[in-house]
N, C-alpha and C positions, 0 to 999 in steps of 0.2 A: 511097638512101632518106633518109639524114640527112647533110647536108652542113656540114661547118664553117671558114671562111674567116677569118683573123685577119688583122689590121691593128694596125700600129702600131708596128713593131719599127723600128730604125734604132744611130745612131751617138750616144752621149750621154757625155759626163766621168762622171769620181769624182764622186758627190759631187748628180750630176744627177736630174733625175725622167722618167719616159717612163709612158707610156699604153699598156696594147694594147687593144685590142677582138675581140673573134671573136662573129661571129653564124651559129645554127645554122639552117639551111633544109631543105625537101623536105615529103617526105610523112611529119611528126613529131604521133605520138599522144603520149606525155607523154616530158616529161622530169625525172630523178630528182637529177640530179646534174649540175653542171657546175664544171670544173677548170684547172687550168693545171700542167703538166709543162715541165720545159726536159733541154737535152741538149747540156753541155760539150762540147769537141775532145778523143774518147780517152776519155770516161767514158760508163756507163751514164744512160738517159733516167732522171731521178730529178722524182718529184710534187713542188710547190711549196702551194698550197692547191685545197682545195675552197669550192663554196656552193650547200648541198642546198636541195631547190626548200621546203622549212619554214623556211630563212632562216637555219641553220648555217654556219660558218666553222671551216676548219682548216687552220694553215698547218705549214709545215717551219721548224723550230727557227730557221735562219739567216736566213729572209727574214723573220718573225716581229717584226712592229714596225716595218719598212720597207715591206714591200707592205701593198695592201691589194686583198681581194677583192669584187666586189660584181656580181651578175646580176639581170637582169631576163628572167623567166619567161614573161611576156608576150609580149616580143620575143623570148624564147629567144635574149639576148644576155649573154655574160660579161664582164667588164673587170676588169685587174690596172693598177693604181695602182702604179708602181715609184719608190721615192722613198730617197735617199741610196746609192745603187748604186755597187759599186763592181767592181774588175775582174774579179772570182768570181763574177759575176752574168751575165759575156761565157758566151751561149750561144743555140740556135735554143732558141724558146719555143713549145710546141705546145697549141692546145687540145682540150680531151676533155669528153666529153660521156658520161653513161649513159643510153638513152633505149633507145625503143621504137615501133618505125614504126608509122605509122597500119594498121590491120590486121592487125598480128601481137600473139602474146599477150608474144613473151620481149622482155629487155631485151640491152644489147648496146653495146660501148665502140664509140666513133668519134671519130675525130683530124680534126684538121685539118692541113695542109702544112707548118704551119713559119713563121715569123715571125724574123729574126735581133735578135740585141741586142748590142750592140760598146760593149763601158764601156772608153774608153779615152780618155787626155788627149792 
């Protein structure tokens, strides 16, 4: 029903900037929310920000200053701006979405695959 594919993950230094992008497709009636999550080696998946389709921002304390969030609702595309990164940042990065297929009343989380990020010199 709602499909989410990210791009943009790769191998970057301390210190470096990287891009992801994830665009959501199918058969999508609205959507409420769109996020980005990451998931260390050996830790729990932990949320990084959101950007609610009113045009809110909220991120987690330590990216807070380095990342940046921004979606376009139109495209039903997200992108995180990653910028001075360092090795605590080495993780798969997933996107999330709260939406609502065309034709249904509820709303309802959907992920995307995974994306990796390798901060390493």
């Amino acid at each position: 029903q709602v499909q989410l594919v990210e791009s943009g993950g790769g191998l970057v230094q301390p210190g470096g900037s990287l891009r992801l992008s994830c665009a959501a497709s199918g058969t999508i009636g609205s959507i409420n929310v769109m996020a980005w999550y990451r998931q260390a080696p050996g830790k729990p998946r932990e949320w990084i920000a959101s950007f609610t389709r009113s045009g809110g921002t909220s991120y987690l304390g330590s990216v807070k200053g380095r990342f940046t969030i921004s979606a376009d609702y139109i495209k039903n595309t997200v992108y995180l701006q990653m910028n001075s990164v360092n090795p605590e940042d080495t993780a798969v990065y997933y996107c999330n979405c709260y939406a609502r297929p065309l034709g249904l009343d509820n709303y309802a989380n959907y992920w995307g695959q995974g994306t990796q990020v390798t901060v390493s010199s």
